[in-house]
C-alpha positions, 0 to 999 in steps of 0.5 A, a space after each residue: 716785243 715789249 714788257 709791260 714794264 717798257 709802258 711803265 718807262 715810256 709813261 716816266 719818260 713823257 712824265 720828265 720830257 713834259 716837266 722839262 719842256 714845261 721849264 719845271 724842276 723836279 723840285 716844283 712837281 715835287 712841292 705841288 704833290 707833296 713830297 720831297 725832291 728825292 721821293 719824286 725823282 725816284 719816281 721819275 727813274 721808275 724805282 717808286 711806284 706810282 700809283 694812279 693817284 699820284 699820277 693825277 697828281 703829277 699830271 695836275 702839276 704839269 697843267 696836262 691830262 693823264 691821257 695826254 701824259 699818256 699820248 705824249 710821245 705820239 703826239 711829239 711824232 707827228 709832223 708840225 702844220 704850218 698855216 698862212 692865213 690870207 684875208 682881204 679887209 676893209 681898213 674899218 674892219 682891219 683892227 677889229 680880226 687883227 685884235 681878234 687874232 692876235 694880243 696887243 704886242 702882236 699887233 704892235 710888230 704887225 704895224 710897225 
């Protein structure tokens, strides 16, 4: 059975395992919110409160919403997709999808 406290830590976990999947420091979401590093780690060990402000914030930060903060962890539990993509085309019109689909490197390696 969990407490309500155990949400309030899976929320912090998915806080740091998207700053650091995101390759941030503790030291950038603390600049972009306004506070200190030391502040910001506190919060991120769950000894300072945060509020829902702050956690716009942070969320802000990281470039993801407050619900997909929220959702992390289950996201991260479902099993990857893995797609071949298969089509016939004309040579005229081959560079126009290839363009469509993939960057200029991309097709750079494609041709190659």
């Amino acid at each position: 059975m969990k407490r309500k406290s155990d949400k309030n830590f899976e929320l912090l976990e998915n806080i740091a395992a998207i700053r650091k999947d995101k390759g941030l420091s503790q030291d950038n979401i603390a600049d972009a919110v306004g506070m200190k590093q030391a502040g910001y780690s506190l919060i991120e060990k769950g000894e300072r409160g945060l509020d829902y402000e702050l956690l716009l914030q942070i969320a802000m930060a990281l470039g993801v919403s407050v619900t997909y903060i929220i959702d992390y962890k289950k996201q991260q539990k479902s099993d990857p997709v893995e797609a071949i993509l298969q089509i016939k085309l004309n040579s005229n019109t081959k560079d126009q999808v290839l363009k469509l689909v993939f960057d200029k490197n991309d097709i750079e390696i494609l041709n190659k």
